[in-house]
N, CA, C and O of each residue as an XYZ file, in Angstrom:
472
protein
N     108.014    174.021     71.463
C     108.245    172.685     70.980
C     106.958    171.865     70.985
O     106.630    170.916     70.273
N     106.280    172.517     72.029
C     105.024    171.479     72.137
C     103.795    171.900     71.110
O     102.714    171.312     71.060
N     104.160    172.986     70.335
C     103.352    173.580     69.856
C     102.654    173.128     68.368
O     101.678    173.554     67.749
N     103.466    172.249     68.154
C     103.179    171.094     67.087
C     102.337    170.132     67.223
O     102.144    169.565     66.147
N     101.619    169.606     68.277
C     100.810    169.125     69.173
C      99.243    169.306     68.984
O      98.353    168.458     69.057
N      99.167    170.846     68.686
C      97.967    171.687     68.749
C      97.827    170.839     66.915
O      96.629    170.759     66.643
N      98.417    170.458     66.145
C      98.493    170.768     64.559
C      97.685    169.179     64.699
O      97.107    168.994     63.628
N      97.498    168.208     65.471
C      97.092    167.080     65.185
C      96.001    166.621     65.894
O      95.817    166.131     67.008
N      95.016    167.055     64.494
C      93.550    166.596     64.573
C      93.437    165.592     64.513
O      94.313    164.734     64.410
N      91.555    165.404     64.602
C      91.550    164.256     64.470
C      90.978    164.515     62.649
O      90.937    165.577     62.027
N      90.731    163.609     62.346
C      90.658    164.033     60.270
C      89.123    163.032     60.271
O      88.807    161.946     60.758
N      88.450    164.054     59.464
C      86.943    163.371     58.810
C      86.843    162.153     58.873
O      87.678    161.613     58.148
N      86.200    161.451     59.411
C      86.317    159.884     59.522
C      86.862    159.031     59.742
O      86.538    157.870     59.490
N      88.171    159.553     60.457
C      89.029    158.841     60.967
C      88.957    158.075     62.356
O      88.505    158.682     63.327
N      89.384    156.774     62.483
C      88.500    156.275     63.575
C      89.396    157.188     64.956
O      90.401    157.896     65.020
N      88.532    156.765     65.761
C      89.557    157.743     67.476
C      90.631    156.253     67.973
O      91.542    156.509     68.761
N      90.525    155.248     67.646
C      91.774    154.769     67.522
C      92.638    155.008     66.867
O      93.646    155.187     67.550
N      92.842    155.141     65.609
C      94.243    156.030     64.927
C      94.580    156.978     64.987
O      95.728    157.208     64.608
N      93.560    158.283     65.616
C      93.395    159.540     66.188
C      94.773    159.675     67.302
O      95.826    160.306     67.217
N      94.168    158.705     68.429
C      94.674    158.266     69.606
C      96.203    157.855     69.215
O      97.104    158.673     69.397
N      96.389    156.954     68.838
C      97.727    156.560     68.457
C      98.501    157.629     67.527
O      99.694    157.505     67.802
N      98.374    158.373     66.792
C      98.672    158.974     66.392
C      99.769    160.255     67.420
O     100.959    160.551     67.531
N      98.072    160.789     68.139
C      98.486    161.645     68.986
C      99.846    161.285     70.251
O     100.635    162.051     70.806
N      99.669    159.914     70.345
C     100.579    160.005     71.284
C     101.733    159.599     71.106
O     102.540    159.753     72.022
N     102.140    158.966     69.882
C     103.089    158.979     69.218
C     104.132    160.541     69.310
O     105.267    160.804     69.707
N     102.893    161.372     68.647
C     103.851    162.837     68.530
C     104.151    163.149     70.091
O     105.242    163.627     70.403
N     103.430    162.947     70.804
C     103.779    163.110     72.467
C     105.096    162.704     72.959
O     105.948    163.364     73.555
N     105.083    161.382     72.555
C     106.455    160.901     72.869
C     107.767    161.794     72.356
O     108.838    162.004     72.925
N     107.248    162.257     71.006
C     108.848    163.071     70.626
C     108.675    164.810     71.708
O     109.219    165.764     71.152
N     108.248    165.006     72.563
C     108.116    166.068     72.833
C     108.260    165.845     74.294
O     107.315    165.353     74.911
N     109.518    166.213     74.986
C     109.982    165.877     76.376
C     109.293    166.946     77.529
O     109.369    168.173     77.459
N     108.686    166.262     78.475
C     108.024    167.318     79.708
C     107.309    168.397     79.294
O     107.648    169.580     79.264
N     105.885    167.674     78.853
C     104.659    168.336     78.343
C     103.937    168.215     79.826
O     104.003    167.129     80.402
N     103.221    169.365     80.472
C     102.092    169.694     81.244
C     101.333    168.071     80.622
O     101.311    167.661     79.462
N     100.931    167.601     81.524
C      99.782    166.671     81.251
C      98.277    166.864     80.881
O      97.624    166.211     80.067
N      97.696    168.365     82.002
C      96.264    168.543     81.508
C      96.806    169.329     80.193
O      96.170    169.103     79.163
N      97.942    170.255     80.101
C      98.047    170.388     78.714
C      97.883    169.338     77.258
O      97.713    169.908     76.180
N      97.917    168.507     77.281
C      98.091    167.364     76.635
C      96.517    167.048     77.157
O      95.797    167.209     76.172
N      96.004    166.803     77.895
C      94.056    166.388     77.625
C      93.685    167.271     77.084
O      92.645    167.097     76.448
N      94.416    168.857     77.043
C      93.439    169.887     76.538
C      93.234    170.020     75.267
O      92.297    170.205     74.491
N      94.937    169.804     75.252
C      95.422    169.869     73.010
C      94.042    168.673     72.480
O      93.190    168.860     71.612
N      94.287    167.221     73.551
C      93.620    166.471     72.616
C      91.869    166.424     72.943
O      91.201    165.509     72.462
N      91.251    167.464     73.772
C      89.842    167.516     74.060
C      89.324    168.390     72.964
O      88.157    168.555     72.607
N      90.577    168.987     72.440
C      90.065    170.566     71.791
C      90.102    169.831     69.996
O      89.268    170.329     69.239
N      90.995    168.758     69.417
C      91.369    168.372     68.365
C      90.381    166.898     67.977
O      90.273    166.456     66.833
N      89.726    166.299     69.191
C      88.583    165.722     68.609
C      87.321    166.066     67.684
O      86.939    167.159     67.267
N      86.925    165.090     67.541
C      85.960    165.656     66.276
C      84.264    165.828     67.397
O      84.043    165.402     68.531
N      83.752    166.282     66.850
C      82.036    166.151     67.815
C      82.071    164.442     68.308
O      82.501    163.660     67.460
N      81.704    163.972     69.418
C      81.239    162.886     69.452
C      80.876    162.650     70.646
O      80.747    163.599     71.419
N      80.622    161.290     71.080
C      80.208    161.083     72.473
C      81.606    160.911     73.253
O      81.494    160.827     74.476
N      82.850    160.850     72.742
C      83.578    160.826     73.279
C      84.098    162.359     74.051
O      84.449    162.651     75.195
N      83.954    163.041     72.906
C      84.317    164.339     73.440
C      83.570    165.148     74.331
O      84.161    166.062     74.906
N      81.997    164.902     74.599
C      81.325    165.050     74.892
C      81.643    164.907     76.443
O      81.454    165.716     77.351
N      82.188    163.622     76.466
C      82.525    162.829     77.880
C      83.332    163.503     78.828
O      83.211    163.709     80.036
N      84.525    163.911     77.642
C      85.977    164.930     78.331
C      85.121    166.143     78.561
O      84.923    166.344     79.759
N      84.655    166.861     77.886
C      84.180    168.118     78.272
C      83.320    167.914     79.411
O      83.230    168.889     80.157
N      82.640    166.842     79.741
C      81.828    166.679     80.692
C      82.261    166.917     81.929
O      81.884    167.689     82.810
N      83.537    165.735     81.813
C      84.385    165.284     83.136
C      85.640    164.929     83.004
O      86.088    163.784     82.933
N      86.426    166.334     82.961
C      87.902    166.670     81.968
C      88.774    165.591     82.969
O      88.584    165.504     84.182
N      89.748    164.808     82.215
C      91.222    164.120     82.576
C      91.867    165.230     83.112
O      91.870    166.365     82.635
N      92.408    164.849     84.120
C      93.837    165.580     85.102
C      95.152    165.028     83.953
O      95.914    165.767     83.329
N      95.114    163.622     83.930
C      96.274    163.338     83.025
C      96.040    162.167     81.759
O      95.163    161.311     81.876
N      96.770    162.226     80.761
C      96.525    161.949     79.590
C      96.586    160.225     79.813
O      96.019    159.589     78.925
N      97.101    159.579     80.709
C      96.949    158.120     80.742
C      95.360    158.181     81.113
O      94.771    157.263     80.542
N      94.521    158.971     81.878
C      93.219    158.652     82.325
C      92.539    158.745     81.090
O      91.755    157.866     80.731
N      92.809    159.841     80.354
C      92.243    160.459     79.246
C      92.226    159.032     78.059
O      91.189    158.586     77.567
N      93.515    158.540     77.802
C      93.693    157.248     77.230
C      92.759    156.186     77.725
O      91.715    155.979     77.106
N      93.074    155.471     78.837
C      92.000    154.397     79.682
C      90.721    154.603     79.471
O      90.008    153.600     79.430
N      90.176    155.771     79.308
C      88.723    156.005     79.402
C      88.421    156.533     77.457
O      87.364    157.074     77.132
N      89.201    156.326     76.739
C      89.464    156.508     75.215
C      88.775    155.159     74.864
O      87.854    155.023     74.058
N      89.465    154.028     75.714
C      89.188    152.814     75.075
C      87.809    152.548     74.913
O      87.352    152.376     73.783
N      86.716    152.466     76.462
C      85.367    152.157     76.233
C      84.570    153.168     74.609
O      83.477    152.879     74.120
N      85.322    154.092     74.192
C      84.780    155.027     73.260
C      85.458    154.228     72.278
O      84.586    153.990     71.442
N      86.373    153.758     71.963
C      86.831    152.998     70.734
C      86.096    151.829     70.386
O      85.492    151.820     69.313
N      86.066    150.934     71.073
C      85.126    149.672     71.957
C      83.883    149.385     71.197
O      83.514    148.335     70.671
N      83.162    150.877     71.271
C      82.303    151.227     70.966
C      82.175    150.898     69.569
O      81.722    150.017     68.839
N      82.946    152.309     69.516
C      83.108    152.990     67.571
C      82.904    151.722     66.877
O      81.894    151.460     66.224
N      84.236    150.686     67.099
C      84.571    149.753     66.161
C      83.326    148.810     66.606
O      83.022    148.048     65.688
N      82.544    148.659     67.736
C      81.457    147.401     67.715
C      80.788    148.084     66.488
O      80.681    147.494     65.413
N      80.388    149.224     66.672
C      79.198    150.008     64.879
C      80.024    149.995     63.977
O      79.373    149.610     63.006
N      81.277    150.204     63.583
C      81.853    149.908     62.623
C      81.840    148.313     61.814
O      81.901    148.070     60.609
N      81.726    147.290     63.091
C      81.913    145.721     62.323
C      79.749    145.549     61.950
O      79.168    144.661     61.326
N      79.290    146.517     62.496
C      77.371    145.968     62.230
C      76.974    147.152     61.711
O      76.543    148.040     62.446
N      77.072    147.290     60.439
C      76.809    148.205     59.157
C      74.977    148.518     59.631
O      74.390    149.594     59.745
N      74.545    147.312     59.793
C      73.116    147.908     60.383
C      72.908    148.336     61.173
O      72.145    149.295     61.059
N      73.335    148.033     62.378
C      73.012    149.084     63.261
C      73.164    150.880     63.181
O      72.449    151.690     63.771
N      74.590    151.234     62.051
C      74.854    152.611     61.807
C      73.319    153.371     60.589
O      72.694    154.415     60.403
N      73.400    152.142     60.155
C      71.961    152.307     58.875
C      70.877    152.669     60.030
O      70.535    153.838     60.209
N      70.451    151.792     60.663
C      69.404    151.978     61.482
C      69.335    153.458     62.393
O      68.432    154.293     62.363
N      70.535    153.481     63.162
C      70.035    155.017     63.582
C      69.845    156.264     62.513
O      69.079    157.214     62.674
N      70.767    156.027     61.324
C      70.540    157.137     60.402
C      69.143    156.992     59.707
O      68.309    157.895     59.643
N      69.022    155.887     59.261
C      67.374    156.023     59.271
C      66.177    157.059     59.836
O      65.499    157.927     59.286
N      66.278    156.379     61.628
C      65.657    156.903     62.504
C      65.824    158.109     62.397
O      64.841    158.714     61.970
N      67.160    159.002     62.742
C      67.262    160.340     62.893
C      66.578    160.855     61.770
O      65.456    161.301     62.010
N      67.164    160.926     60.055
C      66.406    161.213     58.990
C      65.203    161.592     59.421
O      64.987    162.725     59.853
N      63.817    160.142     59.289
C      62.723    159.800     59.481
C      61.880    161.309     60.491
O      60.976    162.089     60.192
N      62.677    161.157     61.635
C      62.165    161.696     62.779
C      61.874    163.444     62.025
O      60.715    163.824     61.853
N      62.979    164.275     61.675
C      63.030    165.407     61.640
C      61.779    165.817     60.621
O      60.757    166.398     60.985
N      62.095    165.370     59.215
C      61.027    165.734     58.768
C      59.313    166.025     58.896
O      58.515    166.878     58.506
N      59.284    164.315     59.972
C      57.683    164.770     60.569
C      57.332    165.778     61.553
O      56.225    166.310     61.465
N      58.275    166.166     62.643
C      58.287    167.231     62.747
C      57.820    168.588     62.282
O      56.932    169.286     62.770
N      58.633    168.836     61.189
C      58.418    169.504     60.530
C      57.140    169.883     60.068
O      56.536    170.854     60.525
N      56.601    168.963     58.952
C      55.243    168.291     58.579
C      54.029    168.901     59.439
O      53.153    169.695     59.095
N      54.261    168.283     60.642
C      53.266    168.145     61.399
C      53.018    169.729     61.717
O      51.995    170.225     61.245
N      54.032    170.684     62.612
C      54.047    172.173     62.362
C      52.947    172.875     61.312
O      52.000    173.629     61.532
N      53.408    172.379     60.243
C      52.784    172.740     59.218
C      51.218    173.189     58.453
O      50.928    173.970     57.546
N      50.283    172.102     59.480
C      49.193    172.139     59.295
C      48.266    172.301     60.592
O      47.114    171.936     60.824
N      49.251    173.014     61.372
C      48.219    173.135     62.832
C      47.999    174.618     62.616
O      48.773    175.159     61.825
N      46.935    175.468     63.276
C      46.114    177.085     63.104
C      47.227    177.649     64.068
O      47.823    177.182     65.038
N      47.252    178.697     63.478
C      47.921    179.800     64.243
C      47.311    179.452     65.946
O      46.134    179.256     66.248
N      48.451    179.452     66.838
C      48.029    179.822     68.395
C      47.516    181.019     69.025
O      47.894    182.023     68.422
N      46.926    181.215     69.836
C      46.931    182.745     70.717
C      45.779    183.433     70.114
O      45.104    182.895     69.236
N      45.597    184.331     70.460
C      44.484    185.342     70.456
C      45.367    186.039     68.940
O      46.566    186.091     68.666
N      44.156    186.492     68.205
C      44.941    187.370     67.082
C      43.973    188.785     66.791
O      44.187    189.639     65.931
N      42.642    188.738     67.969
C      41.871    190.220     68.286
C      41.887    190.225     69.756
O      42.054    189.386     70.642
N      41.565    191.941     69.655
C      41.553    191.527     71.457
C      40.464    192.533     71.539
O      40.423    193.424     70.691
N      39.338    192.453     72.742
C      38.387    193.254     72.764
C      39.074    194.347     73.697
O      39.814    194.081     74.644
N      38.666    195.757     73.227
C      38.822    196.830     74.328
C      38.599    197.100     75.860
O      38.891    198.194     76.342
């Protein structure tokens, strides 16, 4: 019964507040679910982020902790969601960064010895 549970991701761009609500909505129709079962369904159905990052870090025993500690990650999301620049600005940065990298690689001499005397 609970196995319907596992089926609800979180979806491409969807914020982890409707994620969240979502998920626990279907929770409710599903009577005497394991609790770390229920952090696991929903540690495993997040998308990459710093949120998930967090659970995998320092896994919930039960899904109200898992919730409570959801919020500072929502909090978040939606403060970069309402300041369009600030999301511009790190994508900028990241962009920017990789390529010089790259670049720079590019024009330095081979390292190390490439003869060796007998």
């Amino acid at each position: 019964m609970a196995a319907f549970l596992f089926l609800i991701r979180q979806k491409e761009n969807e914020p982890l507040r409707d994620y969240v609500q979502r998920f626990v909505e279907a929770v409710h129709k599903v009577p005497h679910v394991n609790q770390e079962l229920l952090t696991s369904i929903i540690q495993q159905n997040l998308l990459p982020g710093r949120f998930k990052e967090s659970v995998a870090g320092k896994p919930s025993s039960t899904l109200e902790d898992l919730l409570m500690r959801s919020q500072k990650y929502i909090r978040i999301e939606e403060s970069n969601a309402s300041d369009p620049s600030n999301v511009v600005k790190r994508k900028g940065r990241k962009e920017d960064k990789e390529p010089k990298k790259k670049e720079e690689h590019k024009h330095l001499p081979p390292t190390g010895f490439t003869h060796y005397t007998p």
